[in-house]
Backbone as CSV, one residue per row, in Angstrom:
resi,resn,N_x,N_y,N_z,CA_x,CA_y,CA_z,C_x,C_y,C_z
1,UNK,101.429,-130.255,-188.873,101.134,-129.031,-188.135,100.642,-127.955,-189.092
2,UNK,99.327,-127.199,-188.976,98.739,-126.175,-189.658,99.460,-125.354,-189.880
3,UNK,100.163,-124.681,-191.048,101.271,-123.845,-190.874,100.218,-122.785,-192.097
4,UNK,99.601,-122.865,-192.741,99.196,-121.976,-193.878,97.660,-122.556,-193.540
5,UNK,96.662,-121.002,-193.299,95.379,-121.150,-193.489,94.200,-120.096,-194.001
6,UNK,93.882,-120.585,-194.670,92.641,-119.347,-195.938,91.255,-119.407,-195.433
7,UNK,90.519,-118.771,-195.046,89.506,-118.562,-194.843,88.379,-117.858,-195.619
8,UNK,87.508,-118.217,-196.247,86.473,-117.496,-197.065,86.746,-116.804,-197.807
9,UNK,88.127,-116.941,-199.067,88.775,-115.858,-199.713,88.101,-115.842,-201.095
10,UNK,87.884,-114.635,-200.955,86.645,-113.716,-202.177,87.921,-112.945,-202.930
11,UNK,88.258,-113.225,-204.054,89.036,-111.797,-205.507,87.891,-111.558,-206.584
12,UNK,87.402,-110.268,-206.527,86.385,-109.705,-207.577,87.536,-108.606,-208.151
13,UNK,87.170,-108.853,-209.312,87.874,-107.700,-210.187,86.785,-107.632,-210.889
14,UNK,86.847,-105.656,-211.110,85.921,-104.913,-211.780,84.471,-105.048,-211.135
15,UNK,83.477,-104.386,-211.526,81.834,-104.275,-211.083,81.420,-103.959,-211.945
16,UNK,79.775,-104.317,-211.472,78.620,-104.198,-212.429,78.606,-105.424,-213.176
17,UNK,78.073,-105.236,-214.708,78.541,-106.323,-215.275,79.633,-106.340,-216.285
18,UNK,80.689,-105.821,-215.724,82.117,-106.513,-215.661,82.887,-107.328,-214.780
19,UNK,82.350,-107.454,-213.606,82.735,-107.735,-212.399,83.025,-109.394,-212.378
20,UNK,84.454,-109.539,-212.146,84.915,-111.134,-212.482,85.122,-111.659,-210.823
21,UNK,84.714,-112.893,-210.748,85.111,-113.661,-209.066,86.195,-114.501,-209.919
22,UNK,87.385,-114.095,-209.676,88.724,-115.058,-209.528,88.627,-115.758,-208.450
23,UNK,88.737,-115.689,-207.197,88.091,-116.651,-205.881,87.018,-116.318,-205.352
24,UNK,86.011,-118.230,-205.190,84.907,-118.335,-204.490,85.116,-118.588,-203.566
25,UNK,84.763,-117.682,-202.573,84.934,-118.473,-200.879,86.029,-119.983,-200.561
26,UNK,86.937,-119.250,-200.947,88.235,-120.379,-201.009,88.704,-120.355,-199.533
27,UNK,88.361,-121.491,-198.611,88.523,-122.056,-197.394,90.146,-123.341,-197.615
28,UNK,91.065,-123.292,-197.436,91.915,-124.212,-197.048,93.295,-124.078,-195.359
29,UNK,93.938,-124.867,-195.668,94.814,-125.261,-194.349,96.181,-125.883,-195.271
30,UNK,96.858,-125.739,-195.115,98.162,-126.195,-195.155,99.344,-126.415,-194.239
31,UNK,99.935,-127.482,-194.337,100.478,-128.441,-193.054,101.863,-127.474,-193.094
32,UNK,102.827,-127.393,-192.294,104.375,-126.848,-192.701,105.176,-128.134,-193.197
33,UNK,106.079,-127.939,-194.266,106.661,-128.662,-195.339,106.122,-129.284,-196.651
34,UNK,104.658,-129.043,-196.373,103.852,-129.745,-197.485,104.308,-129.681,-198.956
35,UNK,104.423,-130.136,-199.911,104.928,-129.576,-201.119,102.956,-129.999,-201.561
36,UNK,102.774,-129.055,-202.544,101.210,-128.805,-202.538,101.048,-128.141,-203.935
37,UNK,100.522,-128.715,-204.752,100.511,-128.396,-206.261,98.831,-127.536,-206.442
38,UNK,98.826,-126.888,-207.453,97.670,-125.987,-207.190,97.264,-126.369,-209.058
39,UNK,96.214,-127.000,-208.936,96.266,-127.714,-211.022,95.101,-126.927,-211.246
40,UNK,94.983,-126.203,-212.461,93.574,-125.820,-213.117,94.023,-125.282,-214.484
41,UNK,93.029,-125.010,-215.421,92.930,-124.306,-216.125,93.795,-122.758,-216.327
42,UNK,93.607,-122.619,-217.615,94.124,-120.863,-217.416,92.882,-120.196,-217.246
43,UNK,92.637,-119.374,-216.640,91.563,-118.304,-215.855,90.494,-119.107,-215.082
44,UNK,91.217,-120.287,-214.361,90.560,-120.919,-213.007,90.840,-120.093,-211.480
45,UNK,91.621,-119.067,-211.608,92.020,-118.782,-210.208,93.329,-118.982,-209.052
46,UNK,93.532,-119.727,-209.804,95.300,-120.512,-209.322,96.022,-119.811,-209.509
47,UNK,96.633,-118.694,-209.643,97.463,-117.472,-210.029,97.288,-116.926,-208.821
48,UNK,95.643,-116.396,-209.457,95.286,-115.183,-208.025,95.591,-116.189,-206.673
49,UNK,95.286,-117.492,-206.640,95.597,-117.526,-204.786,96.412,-117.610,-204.644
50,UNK,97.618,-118.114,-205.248,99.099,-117.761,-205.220,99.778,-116.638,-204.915
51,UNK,98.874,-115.735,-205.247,99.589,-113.732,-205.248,99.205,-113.444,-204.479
52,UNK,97.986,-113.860,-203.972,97.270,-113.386,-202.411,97.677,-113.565,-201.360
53,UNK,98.250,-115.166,-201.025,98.897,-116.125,-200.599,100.525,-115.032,-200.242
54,UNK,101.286,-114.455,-200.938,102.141,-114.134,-201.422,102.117,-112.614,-200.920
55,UNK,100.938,-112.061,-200.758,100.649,-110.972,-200.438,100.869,-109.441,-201.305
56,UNK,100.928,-109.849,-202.664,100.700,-109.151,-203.980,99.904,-108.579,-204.204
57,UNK,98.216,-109.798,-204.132,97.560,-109.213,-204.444,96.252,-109.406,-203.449
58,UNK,95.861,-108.038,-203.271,95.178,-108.425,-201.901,93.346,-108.781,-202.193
59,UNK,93.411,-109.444,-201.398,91.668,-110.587,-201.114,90.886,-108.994,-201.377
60,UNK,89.543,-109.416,-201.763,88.407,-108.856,-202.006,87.685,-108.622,-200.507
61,UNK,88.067,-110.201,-199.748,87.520,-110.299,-198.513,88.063,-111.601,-198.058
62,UNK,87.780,-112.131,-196.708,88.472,-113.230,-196.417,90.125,-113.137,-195.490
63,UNK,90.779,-114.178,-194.760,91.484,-113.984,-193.993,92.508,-115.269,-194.912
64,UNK,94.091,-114.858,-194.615,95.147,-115.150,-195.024,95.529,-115.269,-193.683
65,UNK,96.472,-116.900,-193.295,97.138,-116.456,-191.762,97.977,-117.747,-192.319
66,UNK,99.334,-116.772,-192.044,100.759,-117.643,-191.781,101.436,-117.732,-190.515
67,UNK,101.987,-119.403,-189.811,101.844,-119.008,-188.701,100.962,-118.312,-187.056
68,UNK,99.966,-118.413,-187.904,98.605,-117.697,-187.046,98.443,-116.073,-187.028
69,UNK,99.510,-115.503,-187.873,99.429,-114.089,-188.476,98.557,-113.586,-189.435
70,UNK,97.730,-112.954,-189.089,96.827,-112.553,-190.325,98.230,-111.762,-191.435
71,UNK,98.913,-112.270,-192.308,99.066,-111.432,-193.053,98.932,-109.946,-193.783
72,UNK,97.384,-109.850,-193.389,96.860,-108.569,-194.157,96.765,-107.232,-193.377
73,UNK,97.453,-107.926,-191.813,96.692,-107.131,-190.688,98.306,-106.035,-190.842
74,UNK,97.754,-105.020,-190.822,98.817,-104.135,-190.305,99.149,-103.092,-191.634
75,UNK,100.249,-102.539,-191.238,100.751,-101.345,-192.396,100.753,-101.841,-193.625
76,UNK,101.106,-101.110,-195.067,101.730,-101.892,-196.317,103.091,-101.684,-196.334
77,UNK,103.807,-101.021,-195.084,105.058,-101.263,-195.166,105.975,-102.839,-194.289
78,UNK,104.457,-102.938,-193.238,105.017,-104.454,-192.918,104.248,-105.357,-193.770
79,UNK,103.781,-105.653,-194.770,103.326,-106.322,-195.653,104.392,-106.716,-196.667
80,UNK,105.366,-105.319,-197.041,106.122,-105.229,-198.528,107.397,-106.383,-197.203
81,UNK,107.564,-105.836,-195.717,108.554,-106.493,-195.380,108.178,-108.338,-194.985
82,UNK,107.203,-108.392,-195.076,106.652,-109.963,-194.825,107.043,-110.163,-196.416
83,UNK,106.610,-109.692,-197.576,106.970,-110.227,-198.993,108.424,-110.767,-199.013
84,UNK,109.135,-109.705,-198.313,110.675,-110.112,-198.987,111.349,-110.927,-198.082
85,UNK,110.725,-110.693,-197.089,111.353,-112.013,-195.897,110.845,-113.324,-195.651
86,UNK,109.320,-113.623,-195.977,108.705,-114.082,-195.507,108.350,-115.719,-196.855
87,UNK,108.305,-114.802,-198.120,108.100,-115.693,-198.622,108.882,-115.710,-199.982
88,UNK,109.173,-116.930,-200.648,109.861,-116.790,-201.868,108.848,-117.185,-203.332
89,UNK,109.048,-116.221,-204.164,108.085,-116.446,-204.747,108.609,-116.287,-206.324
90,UNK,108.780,-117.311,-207.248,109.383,-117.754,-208.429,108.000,-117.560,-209.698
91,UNK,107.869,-116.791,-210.242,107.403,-116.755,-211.905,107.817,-117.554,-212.774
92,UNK,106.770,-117.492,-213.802,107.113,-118.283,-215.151,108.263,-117.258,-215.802
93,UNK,108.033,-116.205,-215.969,108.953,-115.455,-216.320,110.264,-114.364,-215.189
94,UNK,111.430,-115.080,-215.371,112.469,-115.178,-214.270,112.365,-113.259,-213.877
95,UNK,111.822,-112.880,-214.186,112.102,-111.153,-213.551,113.265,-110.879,-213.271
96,UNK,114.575,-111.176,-213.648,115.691,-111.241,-213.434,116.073,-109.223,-213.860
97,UNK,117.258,-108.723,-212.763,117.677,-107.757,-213.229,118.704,-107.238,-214.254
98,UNK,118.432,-106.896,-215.636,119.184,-107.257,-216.804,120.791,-106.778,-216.381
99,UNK,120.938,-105.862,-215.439,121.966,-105.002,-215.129,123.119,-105.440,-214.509
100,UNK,122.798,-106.461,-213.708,123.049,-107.166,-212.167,123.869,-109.012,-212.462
101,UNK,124.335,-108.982,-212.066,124.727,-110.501,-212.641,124.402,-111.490,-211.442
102,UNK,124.636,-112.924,-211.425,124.217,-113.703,-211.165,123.866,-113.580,-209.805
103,UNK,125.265,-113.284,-209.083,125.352,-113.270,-207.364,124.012,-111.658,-206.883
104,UNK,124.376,-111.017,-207.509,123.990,-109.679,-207.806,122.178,-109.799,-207.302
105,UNK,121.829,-110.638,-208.266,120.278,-110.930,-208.491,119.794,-111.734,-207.597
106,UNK,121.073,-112.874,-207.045,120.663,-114.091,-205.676,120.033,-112.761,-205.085
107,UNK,121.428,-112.115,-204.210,121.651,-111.588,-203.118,120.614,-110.199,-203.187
108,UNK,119.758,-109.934,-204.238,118.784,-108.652,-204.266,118.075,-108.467,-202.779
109,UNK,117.237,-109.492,-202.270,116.175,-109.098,-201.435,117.091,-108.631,-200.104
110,UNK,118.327,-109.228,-200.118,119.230,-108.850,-198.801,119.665,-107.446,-198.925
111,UNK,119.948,-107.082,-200.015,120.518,-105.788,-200.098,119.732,-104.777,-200.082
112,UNK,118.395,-105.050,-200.386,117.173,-104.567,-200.413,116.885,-103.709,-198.961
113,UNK,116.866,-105.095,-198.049,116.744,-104.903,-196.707,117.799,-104.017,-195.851
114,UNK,118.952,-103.741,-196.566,120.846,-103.177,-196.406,121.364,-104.230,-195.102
115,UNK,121.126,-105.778,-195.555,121.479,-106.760,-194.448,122.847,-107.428,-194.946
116,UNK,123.508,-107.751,-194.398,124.692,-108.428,-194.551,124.837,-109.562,-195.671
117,UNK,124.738,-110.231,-196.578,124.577,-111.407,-197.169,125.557,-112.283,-196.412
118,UNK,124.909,-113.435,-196.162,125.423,-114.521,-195.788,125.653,-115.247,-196.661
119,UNK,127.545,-115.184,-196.729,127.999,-115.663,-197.536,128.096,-117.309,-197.721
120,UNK,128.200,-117.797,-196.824,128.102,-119.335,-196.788,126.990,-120.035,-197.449
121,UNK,125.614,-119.222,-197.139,124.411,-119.695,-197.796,124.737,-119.187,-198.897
122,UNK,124.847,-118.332,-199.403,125.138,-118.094,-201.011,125.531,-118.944,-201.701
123,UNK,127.135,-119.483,-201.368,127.703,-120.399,-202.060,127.251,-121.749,-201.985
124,UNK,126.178,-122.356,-200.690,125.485,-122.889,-200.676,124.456,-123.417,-202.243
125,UNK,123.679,-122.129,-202.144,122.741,-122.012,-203.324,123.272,-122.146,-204.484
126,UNK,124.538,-121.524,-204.345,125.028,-121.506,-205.700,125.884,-123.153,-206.174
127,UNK,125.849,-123.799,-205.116,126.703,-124.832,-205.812,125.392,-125.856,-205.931
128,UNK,124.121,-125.714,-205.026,122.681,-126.648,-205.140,122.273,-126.231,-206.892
129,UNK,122.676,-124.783,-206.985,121.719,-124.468,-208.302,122.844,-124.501,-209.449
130,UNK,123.548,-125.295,-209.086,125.028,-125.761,-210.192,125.272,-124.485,-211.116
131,UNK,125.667,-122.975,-210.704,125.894,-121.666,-210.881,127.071,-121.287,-210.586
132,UNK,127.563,-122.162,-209.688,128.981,-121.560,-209.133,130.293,-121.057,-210.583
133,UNK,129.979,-121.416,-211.813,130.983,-121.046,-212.643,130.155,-120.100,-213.264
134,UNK,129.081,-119.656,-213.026,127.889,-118.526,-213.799,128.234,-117.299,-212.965
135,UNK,128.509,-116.617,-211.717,128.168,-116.099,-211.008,128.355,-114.639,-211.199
136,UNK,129.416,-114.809,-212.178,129.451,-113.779,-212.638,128.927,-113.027,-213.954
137,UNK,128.363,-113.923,-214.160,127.345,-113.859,-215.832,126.277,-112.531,-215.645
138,UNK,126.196,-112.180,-216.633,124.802,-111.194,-216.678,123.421,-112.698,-217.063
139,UNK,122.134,-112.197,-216.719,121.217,-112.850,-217.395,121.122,-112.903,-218.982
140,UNK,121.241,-111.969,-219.890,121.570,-112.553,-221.122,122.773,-113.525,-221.604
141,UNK,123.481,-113.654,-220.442,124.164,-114.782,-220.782,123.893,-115.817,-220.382
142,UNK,122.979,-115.981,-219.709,122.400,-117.378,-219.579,121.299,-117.975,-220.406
143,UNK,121.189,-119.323,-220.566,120.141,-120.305,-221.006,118.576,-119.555,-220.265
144,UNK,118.192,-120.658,-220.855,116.603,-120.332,-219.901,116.511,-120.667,-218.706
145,UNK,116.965,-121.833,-218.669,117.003,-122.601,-217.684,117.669,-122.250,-216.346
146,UNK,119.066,-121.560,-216.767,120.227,-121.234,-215.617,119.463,-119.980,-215.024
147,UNK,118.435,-119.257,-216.207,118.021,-117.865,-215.415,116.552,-118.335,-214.227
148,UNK,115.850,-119.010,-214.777,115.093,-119.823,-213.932,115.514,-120.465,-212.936
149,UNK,116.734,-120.813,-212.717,117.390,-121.510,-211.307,118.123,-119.988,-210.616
150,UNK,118.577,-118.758,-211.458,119.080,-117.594,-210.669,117.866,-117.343,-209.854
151,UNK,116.231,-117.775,-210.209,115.133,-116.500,-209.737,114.739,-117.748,-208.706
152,UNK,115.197,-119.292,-209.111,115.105,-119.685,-207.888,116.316,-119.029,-206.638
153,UNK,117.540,-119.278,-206.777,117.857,-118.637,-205.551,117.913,-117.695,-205.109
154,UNK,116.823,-116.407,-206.293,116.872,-115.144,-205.092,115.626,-115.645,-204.369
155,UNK,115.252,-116.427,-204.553,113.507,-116.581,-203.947,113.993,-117.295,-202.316
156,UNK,115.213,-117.944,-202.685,116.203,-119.022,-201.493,116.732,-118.249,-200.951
157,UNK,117.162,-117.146,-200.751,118.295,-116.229,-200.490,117.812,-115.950,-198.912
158,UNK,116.848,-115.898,-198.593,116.326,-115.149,-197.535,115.929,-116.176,-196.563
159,UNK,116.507,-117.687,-196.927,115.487,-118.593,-196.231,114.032,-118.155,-195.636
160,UNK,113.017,-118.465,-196.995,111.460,-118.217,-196.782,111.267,-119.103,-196.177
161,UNK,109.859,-119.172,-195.090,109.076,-120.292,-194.746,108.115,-120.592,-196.000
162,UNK,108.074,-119.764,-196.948,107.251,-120.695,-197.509,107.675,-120.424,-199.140
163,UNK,107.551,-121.147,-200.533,107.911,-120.865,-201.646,106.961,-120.605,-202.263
164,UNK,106.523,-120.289,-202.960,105.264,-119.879,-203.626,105.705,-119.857,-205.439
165,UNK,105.475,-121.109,-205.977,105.839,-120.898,-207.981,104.797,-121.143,-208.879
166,UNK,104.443,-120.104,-209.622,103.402,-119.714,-210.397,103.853,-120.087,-212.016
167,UNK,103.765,-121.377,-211.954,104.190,-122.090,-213.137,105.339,-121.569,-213.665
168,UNK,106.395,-122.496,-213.301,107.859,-121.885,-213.066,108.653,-123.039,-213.888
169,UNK,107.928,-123.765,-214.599,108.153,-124.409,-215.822,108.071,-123.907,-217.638
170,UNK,106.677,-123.527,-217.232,106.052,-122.773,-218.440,106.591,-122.155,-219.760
171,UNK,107.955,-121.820,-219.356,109.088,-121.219,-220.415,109.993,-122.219,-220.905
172,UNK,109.907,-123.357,-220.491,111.259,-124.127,-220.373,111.513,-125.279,-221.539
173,UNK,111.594,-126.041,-221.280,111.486,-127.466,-222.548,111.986,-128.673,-221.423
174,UNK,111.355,-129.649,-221.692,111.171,-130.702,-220.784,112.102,-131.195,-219.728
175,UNK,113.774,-130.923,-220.812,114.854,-130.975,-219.565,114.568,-130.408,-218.725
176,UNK,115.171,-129.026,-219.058,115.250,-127.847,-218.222,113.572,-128.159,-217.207
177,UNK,112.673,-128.292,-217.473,111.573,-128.286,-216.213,111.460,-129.493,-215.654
178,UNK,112.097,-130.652,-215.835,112.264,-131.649,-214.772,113.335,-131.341,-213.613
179,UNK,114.085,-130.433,-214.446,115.568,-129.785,-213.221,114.744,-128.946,-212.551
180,UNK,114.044,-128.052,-212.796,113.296,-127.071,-212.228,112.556,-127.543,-210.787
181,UNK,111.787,-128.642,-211.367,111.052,-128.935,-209.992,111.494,-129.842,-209.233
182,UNK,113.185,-130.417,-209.926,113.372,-131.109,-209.156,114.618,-130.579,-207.818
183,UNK,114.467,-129.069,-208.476,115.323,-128.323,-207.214,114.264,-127.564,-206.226
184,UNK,113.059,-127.657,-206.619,112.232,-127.205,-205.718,112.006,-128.450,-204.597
185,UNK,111.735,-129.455,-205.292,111.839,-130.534,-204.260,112.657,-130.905,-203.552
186,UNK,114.023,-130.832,-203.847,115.266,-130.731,-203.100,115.130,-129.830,-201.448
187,UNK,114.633,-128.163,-202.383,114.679,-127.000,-201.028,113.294,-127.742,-200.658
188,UNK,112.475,-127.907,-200.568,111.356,-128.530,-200.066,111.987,-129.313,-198.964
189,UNK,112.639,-130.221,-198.996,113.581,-131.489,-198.506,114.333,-130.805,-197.463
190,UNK,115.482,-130.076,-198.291,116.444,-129.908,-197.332,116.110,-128.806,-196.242
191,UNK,115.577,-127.948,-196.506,115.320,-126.746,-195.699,113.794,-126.671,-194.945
192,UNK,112.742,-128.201,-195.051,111.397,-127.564,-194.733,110.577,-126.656,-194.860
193,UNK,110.400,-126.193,-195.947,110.084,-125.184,-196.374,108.724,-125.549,-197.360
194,UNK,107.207,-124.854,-196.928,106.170,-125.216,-197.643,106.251,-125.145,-199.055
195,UNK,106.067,-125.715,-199.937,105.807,-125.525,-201.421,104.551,-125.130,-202.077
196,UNK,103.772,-124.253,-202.640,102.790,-124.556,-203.298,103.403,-124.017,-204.503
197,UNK,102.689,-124.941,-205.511,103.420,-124.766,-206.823,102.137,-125.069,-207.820
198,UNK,102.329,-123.693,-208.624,101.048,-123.887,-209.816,101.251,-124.219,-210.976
199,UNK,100.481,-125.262,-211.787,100.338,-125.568,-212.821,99.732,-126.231,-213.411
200,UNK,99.510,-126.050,-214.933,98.480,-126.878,-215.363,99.040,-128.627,-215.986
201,UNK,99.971,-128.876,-215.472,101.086,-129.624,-216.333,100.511,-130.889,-214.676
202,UNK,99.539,-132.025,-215.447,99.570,-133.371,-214.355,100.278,-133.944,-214.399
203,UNK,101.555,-133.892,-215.028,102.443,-134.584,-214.839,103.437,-133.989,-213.693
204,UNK,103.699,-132.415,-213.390,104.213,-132.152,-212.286,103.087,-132.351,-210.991
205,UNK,102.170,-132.272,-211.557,101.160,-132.328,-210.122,101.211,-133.845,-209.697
206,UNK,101.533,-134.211,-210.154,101.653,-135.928,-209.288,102.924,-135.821,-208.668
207,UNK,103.939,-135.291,-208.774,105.110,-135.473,-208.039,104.857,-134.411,-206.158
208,UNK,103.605,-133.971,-206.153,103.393,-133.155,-205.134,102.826,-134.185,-204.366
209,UNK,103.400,-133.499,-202.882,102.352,-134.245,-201.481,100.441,-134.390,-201.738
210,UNK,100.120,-133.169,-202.308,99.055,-132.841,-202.459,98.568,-132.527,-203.613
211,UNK,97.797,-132.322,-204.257,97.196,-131.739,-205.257,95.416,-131.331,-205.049
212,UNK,95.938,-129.775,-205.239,94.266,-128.798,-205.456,94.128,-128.281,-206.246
213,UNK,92.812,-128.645,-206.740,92.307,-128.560,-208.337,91.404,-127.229,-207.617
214,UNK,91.487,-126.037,-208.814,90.543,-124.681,-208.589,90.097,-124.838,-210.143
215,UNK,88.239,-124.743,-210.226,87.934,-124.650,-211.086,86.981,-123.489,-210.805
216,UNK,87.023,-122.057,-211.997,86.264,-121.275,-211.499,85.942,-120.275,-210.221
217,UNK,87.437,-120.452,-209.718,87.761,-120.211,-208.569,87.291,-121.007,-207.404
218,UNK,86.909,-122.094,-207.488,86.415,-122.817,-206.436,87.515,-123.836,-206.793
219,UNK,87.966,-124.411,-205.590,88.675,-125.860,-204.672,87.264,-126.957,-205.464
220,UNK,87.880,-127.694,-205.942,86.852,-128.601,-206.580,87.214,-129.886,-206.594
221,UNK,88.858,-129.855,-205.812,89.335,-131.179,-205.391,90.693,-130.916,-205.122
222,UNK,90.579,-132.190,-203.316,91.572,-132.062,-202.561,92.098,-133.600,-202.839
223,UNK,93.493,-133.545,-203.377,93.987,-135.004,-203.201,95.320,-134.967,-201.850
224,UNK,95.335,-135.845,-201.159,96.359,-135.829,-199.998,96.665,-137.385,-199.927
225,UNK,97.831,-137.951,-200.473,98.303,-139.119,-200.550,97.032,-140.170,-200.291
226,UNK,96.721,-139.947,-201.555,96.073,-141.286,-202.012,94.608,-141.051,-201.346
227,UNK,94.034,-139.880,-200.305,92.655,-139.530,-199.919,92.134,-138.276,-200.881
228,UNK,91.017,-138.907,-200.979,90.303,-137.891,-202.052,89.138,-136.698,-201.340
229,UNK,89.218,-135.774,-201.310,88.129,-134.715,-200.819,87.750,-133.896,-201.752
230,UNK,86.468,-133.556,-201.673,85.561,-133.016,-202.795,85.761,-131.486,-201.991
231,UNK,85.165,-130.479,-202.772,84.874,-129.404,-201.988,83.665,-129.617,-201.183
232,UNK,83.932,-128.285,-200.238,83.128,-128.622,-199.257,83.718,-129.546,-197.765
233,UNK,84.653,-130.865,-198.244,84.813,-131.311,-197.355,85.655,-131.239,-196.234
234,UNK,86.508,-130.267,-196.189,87.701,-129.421,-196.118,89.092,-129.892,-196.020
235,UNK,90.145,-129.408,-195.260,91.132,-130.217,-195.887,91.986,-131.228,-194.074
């Protein structure tokens, strides 16, 4: 079922001749639950559709629709509230709050909202993201790794429909990023929840439903279990 769809999405940064196209007329569709790897280069564009996607950073031109919602349509105060409800979205670098300790940092986007935390899902997350004896830790007391699984469950906290990780390995060392994606695949699993996940690492991109290669900001290849599509052919 079409659950994520992009239409003709144009990112120009700067003009004249400074003027960079991060996305070429980037046309895709995404199914709901898909786990969906996004592979390119560094300054191919795979960032920017992730943040766009995410609603960070907004299109040049072109339509974003989740659910059949244009995303873009409306205030920037229901935009900031589609960000924190809507989608979870994990960095290479954990953005963690130095101040705040473990539960503290889950439970941010709820408190954000002044909503109740649901405590059951908490301890939930916290015993999936093997934290339950951390919880009270500040982030400098954690590994790399444990802080990278805290920024996964504030990203979990809100049950998103969709996850959105912008190379969320990148900091790590080989343990620690096989645990990484292999708790994304887990919430992928257990909760239905879309994945797109960026990186330049083919060795995580084979463990995805899908894999889309952006070169130059163009879709330059769609893989979908074992079918191959070129651009152009759509998805």
């Amino acid at each position: 079922m079409e659950f994520l769809k992009i239409e003709n999405l144009y990112k120009v940064y700067g003009g004249d001749e400074n003027q960079v196209i991060a996305l070429d007329n980037v046309s895709l569709t995404i199914d709901k639950g898909e786990f969906t790897a996004i592979i390119g280069s560094s300054g191919s564009g795979k960032s920017t559709l992730l943040h766009a996607i995410a609603g960070v950073d907004v299109p040049t031109s072109g339509k974003i629709y989740l659910n059949g919602q244009d995303i873009y349509a409306g205030s920037s105060e229901r935009l900031a509230i589609f960000r924190r409800r809507q989608v979870g979205l994990i960095y290479q670098f954990h953005n963690l709050i130095p101040t705040l300790n473990v539960v503290e940092n889950i439970t941010l986007p709820i408190l954000m909202d002044r909503r109740k935390v649901n405590k059951e899902r908490l301890e939930e997350l916290l015993h999936m993201l093997k934290l339950q004896d951390r919880k009270n830790h500040l982030p400098n007391q954690l590994s790399g790794g444990q802080q990278q699984r805290v920024a996964i469950g504030r990203a979990l906290m809100n049950a998103p429909q969709v996850m959105l990780a912008d190379e969320p390995t990148g900091s790590l060392d080989s343990r620690n990023s096989h645990e990484i994606v292999r708790l994304l695949k887990e919430s992928n699993r257990k909760y239905g929840q879309t994945l797109l996940l960026v990186t330049h690492d083919e060795n995580i991109a084979l463990q995805a439903d899908r894999i889309i290669r952006i070169t130059d900001g163009k879709v330059t290849r769609d893989e979908r279990q074992g079918v191959r599509r070129s651009a152009g052919m759509g998805t």
